[in-house]
C-alpha positions as CSV (number, residue, x, y, z in Angstrom):
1,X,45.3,10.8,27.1
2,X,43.2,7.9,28.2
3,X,40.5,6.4,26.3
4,X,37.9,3.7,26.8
5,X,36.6,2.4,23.7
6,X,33.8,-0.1,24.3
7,X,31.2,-0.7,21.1
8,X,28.7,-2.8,19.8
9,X,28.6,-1.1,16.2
10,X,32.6,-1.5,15.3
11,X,32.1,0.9,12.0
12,X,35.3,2.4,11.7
13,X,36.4,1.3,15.6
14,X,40.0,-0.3,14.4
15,X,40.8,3.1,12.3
16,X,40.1,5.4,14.9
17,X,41.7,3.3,17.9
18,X,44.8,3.4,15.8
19,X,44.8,7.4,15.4
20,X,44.1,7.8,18.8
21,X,46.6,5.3,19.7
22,X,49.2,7.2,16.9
23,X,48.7,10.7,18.8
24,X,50.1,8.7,22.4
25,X,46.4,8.1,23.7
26,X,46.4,4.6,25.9
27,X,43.4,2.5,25.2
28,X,41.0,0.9,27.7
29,X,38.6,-1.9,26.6
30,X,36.4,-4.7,27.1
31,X,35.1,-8.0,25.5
32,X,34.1,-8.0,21.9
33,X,35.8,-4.6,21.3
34,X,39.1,-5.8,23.4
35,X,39.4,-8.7,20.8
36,X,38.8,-7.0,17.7
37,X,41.2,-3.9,19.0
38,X,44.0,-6.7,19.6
39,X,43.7,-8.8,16.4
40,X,44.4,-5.5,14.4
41,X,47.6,-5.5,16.4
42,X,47.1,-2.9,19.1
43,X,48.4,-2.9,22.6
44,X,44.9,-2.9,24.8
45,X,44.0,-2.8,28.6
46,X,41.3,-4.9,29.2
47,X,39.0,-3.3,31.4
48,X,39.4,-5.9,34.3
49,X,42.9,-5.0,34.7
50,X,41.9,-1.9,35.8
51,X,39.3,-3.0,38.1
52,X,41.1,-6.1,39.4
53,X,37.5,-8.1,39.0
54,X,36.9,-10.0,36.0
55,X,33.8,-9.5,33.6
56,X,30.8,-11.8,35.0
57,X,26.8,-12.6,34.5
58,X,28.0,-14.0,31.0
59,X,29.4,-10.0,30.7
60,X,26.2,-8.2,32.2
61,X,29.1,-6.7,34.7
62,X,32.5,-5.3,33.8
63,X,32.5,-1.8,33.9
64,X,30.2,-1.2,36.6
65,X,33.1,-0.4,38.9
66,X,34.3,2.6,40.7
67,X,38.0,2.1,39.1
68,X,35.9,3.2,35.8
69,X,33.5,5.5,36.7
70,X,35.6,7.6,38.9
71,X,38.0,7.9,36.5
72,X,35.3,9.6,34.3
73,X,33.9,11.6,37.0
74,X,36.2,13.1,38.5
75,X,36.5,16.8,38.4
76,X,39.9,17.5,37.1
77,X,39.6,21.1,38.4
78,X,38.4,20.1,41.9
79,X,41.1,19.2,43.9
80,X,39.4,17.3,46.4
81,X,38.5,14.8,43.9
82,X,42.1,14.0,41.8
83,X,43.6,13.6,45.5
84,X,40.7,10.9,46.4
85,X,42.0,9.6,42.8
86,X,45.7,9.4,43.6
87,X,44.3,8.3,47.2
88,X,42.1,5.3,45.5
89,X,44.6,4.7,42.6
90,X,42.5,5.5,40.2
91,X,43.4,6.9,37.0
92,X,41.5,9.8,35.0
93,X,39.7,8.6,31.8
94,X,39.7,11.3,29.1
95,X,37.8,9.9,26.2
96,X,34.7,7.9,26.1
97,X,33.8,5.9,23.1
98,X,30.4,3.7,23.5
99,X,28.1,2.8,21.4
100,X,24.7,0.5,22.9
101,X,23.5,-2.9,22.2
102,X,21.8,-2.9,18.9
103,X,18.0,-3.2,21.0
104,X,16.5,-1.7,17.6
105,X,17.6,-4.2,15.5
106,X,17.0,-6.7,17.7
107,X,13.2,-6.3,17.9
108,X,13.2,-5.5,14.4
109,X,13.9,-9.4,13.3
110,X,10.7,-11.2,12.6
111,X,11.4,-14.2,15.2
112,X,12.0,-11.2,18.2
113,X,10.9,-12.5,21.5
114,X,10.5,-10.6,24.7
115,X,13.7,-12.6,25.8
116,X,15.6,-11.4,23.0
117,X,14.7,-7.8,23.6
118,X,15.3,-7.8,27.2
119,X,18.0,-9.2,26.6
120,X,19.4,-6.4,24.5
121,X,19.0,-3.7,27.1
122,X,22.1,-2.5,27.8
123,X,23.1,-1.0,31.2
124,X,26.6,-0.4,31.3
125,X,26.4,1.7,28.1
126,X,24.2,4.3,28.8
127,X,25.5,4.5,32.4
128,X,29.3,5.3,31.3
129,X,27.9,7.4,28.5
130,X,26.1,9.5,30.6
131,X,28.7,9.5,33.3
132,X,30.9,11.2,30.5
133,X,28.2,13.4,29.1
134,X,27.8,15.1,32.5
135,X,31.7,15.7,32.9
136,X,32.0,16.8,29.3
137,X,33.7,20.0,31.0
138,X,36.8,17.6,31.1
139,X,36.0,14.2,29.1
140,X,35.5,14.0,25.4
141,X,32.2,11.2,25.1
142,X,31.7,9.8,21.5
143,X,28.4,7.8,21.1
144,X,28.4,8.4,16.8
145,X,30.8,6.5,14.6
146,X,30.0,9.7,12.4
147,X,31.8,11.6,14.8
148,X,35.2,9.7,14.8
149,X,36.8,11.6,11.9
150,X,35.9,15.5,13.4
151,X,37.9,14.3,16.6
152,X,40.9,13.1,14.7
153,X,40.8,16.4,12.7
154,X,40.7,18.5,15.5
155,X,43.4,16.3,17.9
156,X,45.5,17.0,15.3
157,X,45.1,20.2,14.4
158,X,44.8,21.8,18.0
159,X,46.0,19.2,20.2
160,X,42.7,18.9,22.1
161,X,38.8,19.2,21.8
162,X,36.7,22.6,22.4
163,X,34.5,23.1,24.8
164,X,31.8,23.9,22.2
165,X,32.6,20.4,20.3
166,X,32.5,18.8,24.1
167,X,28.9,20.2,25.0
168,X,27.8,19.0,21.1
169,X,29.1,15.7,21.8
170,X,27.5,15.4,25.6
171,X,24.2,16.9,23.9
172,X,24.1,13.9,21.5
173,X,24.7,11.4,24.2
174,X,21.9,12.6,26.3
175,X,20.0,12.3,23.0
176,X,20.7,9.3,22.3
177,X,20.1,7.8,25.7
178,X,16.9,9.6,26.1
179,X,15.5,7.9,22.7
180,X,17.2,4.3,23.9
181,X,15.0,4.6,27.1
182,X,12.4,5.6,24.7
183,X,12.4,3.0,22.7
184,X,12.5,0.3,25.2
185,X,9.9,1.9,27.1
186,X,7.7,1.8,24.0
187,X,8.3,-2.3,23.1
188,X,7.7,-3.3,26.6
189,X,4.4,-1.2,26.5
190,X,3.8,-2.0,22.9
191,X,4.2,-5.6,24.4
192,X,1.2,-5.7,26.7
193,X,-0.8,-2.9,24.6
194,X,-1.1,-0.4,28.0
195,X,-3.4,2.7,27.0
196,X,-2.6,5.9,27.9
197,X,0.4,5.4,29.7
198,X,1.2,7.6,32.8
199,X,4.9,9.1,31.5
200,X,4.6,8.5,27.6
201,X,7.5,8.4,26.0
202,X,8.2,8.5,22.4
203,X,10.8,8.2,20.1
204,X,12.6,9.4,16.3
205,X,14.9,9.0,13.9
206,X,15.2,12.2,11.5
207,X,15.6,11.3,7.6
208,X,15.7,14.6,6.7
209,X,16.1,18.3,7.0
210,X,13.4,19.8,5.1
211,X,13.7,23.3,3.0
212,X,10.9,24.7,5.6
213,X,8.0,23.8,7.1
214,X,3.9,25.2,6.4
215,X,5.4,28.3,5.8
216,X,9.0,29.7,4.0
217,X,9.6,31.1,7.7
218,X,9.2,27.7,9.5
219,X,12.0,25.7,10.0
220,X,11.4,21.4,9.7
221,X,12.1,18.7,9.8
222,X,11.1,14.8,8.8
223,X,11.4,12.0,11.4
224,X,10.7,8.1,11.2
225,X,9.3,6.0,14.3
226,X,11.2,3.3,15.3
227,X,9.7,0.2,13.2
228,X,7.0,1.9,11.4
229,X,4.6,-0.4,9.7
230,X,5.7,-1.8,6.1
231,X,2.3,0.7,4.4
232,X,3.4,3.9,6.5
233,X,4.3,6.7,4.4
234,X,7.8,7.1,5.8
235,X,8.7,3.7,4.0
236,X,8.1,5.3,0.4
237,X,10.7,5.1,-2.2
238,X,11.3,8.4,-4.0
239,X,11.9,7.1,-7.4
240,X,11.9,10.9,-9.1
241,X,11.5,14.8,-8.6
242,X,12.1,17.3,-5.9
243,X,12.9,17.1,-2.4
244,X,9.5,16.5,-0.4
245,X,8.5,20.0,1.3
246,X,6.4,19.5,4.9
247,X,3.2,20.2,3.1
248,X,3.7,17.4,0.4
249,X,4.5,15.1,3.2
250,X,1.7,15.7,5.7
251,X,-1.5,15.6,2.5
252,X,-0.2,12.4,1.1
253,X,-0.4,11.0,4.8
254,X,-3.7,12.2,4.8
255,X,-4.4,10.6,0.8
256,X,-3.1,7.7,2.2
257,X,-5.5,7.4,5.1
258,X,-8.3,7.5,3.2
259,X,-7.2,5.2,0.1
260,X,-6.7,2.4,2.9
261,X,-10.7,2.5,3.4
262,X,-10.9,0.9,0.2
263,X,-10.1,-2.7,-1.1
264,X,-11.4,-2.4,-4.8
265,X,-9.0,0.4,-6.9
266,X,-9.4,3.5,-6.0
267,X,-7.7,6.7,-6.3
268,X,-7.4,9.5,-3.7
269,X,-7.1,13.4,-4.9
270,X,-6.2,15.6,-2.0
271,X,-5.4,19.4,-1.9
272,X,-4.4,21.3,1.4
273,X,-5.2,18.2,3.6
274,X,-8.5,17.4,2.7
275,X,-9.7,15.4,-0.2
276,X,-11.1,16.7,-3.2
277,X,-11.8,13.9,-5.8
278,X,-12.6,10.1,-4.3
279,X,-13.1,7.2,-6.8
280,X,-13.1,3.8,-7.1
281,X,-13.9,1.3,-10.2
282,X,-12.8,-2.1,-11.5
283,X,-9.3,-0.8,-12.8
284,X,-7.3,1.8,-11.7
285,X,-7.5,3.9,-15.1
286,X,-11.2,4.4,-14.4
287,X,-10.9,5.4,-10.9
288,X,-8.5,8.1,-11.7
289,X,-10.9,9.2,-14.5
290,X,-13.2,9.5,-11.3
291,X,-11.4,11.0,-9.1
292,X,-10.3,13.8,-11.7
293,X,-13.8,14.2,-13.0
294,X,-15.1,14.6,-9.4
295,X,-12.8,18.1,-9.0
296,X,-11.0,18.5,-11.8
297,X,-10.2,22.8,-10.5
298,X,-8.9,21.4,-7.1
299,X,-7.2,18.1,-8.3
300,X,-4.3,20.9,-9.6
301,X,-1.2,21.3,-7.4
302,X,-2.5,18.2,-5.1
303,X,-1.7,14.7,-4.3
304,X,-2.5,11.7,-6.8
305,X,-2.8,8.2,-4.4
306,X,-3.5,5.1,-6.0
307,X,-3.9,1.6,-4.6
308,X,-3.2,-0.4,-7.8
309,X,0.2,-0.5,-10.1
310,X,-0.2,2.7,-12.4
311,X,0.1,1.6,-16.2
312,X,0.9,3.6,-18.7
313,X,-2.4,4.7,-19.9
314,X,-3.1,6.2,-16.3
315,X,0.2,7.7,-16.4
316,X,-0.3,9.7,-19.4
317,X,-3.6,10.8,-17.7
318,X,-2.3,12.0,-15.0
319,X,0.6,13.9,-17.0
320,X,-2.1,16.1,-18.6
321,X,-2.4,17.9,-15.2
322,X,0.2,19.3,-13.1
323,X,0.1,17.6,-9.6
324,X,2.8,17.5,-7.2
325,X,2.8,13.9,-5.8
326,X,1.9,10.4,-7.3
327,X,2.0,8.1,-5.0
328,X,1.4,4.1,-5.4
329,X,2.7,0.4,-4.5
330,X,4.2,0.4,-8.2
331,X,4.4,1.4,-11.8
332,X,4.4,-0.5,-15.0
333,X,8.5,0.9,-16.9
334,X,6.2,2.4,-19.3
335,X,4.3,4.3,-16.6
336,X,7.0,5.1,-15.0
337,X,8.8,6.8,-17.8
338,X,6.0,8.8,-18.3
339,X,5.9,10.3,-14.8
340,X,9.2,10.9,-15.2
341,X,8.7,13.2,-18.1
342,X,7.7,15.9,-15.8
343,X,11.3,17.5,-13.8
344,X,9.7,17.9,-10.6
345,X,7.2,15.1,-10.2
346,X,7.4,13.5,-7.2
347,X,6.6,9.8,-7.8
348,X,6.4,7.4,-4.4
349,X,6.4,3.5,-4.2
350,X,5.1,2.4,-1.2
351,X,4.6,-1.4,-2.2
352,X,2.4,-2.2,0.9
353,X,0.1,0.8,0.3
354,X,-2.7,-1.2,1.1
355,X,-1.4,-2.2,4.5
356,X,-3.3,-0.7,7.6
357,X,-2.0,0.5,11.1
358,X,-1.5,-2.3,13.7
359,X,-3.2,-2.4,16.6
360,X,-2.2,0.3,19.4
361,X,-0.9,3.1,16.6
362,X,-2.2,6.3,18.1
363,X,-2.7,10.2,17.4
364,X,-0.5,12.8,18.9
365,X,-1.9,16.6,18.8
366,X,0.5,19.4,20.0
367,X,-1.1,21.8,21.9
368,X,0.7,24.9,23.8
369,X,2.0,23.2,26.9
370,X,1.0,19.9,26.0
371,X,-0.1,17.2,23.9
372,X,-3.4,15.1,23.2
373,X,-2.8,11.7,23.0
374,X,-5.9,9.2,21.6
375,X,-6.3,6.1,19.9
376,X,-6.2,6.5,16.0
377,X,-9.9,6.4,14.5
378,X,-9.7,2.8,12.4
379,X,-13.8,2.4,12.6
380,X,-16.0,3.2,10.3
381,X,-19.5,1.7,10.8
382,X,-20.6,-1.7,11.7
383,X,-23.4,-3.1,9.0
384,X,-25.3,-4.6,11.5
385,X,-25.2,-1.0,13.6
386,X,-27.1,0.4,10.4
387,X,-30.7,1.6,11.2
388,X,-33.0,3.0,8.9
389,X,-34.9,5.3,10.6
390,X,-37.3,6.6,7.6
391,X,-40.1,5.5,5.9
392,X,-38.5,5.0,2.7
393,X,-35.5,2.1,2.5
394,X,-32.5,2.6,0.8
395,X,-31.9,0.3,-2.4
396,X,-28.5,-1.6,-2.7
397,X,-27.1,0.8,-5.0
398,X,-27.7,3.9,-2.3
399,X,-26.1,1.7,0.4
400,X,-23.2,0.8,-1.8
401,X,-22.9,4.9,-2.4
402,X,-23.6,6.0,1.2
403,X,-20.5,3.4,2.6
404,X,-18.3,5.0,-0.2
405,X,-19.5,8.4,1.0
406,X,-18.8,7.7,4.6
407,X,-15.4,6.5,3.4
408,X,-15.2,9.5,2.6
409,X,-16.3,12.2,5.0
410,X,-14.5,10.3,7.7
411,X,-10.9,11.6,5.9
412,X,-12.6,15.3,5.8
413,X,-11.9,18.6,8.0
414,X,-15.2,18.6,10.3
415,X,-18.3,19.7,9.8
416,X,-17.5,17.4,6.8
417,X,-20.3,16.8,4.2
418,X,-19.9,14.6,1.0
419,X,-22.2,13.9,-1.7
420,X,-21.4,11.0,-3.9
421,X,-23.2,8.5,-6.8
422,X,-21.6,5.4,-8.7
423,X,-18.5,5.3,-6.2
424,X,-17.1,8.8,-7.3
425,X,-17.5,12.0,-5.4
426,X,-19.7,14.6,-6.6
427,X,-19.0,17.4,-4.0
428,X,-17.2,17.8,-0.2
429,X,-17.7,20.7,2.1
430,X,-14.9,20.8,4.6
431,X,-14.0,22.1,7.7
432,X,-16.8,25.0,7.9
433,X,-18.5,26.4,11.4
434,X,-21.5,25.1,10.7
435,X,-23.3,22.0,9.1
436,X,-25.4,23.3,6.2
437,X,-22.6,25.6,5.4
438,X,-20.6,22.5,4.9
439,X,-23.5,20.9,3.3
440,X,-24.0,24.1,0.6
441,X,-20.5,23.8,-0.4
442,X,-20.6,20.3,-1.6
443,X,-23.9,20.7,-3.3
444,X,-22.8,23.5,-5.3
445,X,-19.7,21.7,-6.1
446,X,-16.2,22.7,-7.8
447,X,-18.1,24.9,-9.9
448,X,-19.8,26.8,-7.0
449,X,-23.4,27.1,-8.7
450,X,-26.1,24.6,-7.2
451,X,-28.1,25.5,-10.2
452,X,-25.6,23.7,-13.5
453,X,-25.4,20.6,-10.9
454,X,-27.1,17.3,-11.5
455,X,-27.7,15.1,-8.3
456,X,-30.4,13.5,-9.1
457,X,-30.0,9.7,-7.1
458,X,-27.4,11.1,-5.1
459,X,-26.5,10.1,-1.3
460,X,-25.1,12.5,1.0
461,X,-22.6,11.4,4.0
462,X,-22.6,13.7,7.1
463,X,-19.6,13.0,9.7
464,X,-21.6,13.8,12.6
465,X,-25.5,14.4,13.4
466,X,-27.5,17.0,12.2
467,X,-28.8,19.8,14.8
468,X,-31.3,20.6,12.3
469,X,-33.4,19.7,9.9
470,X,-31.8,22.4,6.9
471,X,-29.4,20.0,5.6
472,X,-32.0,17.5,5.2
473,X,-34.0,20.3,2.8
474,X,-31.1,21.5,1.0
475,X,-30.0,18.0,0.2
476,X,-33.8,16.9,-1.1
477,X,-34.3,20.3,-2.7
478,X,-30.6,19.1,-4.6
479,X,-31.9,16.0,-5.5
480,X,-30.5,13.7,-2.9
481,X,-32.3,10.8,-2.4
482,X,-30.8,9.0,0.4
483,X,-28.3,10.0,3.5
484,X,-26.1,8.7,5.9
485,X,-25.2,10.6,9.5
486,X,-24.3,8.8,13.3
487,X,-27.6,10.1,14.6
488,X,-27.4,10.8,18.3
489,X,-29.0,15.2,18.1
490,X,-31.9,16.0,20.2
491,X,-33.5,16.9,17.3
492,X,-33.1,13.7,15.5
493,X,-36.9,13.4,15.2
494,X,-37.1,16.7,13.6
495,X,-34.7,15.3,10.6
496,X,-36.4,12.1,10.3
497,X,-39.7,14.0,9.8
498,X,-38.0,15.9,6.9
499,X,-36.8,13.3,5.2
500,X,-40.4,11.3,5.7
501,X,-41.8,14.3,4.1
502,X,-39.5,15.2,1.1
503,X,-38.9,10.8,0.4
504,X,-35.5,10.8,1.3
505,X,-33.9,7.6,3.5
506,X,-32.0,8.2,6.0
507,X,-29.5,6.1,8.0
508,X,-27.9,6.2,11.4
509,X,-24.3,4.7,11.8
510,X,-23.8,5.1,15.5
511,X,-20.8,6.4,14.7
512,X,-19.3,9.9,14.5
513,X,-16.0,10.9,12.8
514,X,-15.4,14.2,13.4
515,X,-11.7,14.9,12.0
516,X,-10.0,18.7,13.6
């Protein structure tokens, strides 16, 4: 048995050299590995005896050699290619153990250049490794340190390696290159911020199984991008309760998304992906109170986001519910305790909660066939884009209302409506096929009955233009007295008119935020 062992992460390398070596394998090997190989005391080829030329380009060439990659090749079942072999000299390679240059963590330091990463990329590696991968009929590749102990086991128990452990192996390696392509394919593009690219490739690490996915018959699983950014979700510390289920995972992305709209506290409720109670006030006790008080039916079962330390006195406030997740950059050991009353809490740090996404993130839709691939939506409204397009002006306190309700509505299921007075939410209508059915919902509220509701100096956010004027009504009739929408219908006249007639402002955006 002949194995070449060539590796830039030497985890475990020495022991498994010297099992390999113990069970009569003879062991091939290059420059950093070579030297680490011999000072543990084991008899090693270097890689340049076998191809009679000696590593060059400051070791960007040494295995790039027929004398290598024949001997990995070479159909041991075809005799046409073990006669070229003996004809050439060449002898057959069994076992390929490679790991790549560490490219991830070298564009992960802080003082990365382009240099560095380019640098990085390695050649021979993946070239040998898939060399291997597509003989795995007759070569054994090894790309995972994880792997090394399974190989020993089964050398020793059966005196060889399966087929079906040889195709797992090769399938990893093909993996593993693909994502290392990936990867650099994504910093160099990352690099020079190219849109829409022609071949897009994308890459993941999985962090976990999880138990199933939307559904008990959906299998899942949870996956990190290479260097995510420091506030992404996937960077949260777990710090009690259950396992994280798919659905727990994918609404407090979406409570996150909408907690990073604001810079004063503010708490995020969200239930089945949409949000259900919004608030923000000077500390983070009050906004909670808010956010609970806004939906206080919904908030149950959902998603608790913060953007301040919770203390204790929030925490106990938030105990006397049962939600699934609390999520925030931190907790006072009081608070903390408190959470951790509850078994199957789930309580998050993310410490840069606040953080936004860098330029160039983007939003990836599967569809059958296909995906959709756009930039993510990090606008809201520009103030000097504002026009007030009704007789009656807006006072500071409406405009303050209407940017928190746009906040808002922006983070709901389209046609989104939400109403909203003294930074809380007072009702959100979500995801319906049609506008004023959206627009009934959160007028009536968590309660569902217009008539017990008191709006009275209200605003009202739309997420995209009104096609009628029956929004406007139902709002006034409510009693809304000022509301925020992109503009841009046909019939924008007709809703202006409505509004001129019932005393209600209205304000265009230039902006729409429809969310599928």
């Amino acid at each position: 048995m002949r194995v070449l062992i060539s590796v830039s992460d030497k985890t475990g390398v020495v022991a498994f050299a010297k099992e390999l070596a113990a069970l009569g394998a003879e062991i091939l090997s290059t420059g950093g590995t070579h030297k680490v190989l011999e000072e543990a005391g084991m008899q090693v080829i270097g890689v340049s005896e076998i191809t009679g030329f000696p590593e060059c380009l400051d070791g960007r060439v040494k295995t790039l050699h027929p004398s290598i990659h024949g001997g990995i090749l070479a159909m041991r079942d075809r005799e046409s290619h073990m006669k070229q072999l003996a004809d050439l000299g060449i002898a057959p390679i069994d076992v390929v153990v490679i790991n790549l240059y560490p490219f991830k963590a070298a564009i992960a330091k802080p003082d990365a250049t382009l240099a560095t990463a380019i640098e990085n990329i390695d050649i021979g590696g993946p070239t040998m490794l898939r060399s291997a991968a597509k003989n795995h009929k007759d070569v054994v590749v090894v790309c995972d340190p994880g792997d090394y102990g399974a190989i020993i086991e089964e050398l020793r128990e059966t005196g060889g390696i399966s087929y079906e452990s040889k195709y797992r192996l090769a399938l990893k390696v093909f993996e593993h290159t693909a994502a290392y392509d990936a990867m650099i394919a994504d910093y160099l593009r990352a690099e020079k911020n190219v849109p829409l690219p022609d071949n897009p490739t994308f890459t993941f690490e999985k962090i976990q199984n999880l138990r199933y996915g939307e559904n008990p018959h959906q299998r899942a699983g949870y996956y990190r991008e290479i260097g995510p950014w420091s506030g992404a979700l996937v960077n949260a510390e777990q710090l009690h309760g259950k396992e994280l289920s798919f659905n727990n995972i994918n609404d407090a992305n979406g409570a996150l998304a909408v907690l990073r709209e604001f810079d004063e506290p503010a708490v995020v409720a969200v239930k089945h992906a949409n949000p259900c109670g919004v608030g923000s006030a000077d500390d983070i006790f009050h906004a909670y109170r808010k956010a609970y008080d806004a939906d206080p039916v919904s908030i149950f079962g959902g998603i608790v986001a913060a953007n301040r330390v919770v203390d204790g006195r929030t925490a106990a406030e938030i105990n006397k519910i049962f939600v699934e997740i609390v999520i925030a950059p931190g907790y006072t050991a009081e608070a903390e305790t408190i959470l951790k009353e509850k078994p199957n809490l789930r309580v998050l740090k993310l410490p840069d909660i606040e953080k936004k996404p860098p330029t160039g993130q983007i939003d990836i839709k599967k569809v059958d066939g296909g995906v959709l691939i756009q930039d993510i939506d990090t606008e809201l409204y520009a103030a000097s884009d504002l026009r007030v397009v009704t007789v009656k002006q807006p006072t500071e306190k409406e405009l303050a209302d209407l940017q928190f309700a746009m906040k808002v509505v922006k983070h709901v299921k389209s046609n989104a409506i939400v109403i909203a007075r003294d930074r809380m939410t007072l009702g959100i209508g979500p995801g319906q096929t049609n506008r004023i059915g959206s627009a009934e919902i959160a007028i009536k509220g968590p309660g569902g009955d217009a008539s017990s509701r008191e709006l009275s100096g209200a605003v009202l956010a739309s997420d995209a233009f009104f096609p009628f004027e029956d929004c406007v009504t139902a709002a006034a009739q409510a009693g809304i007295t000022a509301i925020i929408q992109p503009g841009g219908s046909l019939r924008d006249g007709d809703s202006v008119r409505r509004a001129d007639e019932l005393g209600v402002a209205m304000v265009f955006t230039g902006v729409r935020h429809f969310k599928h």
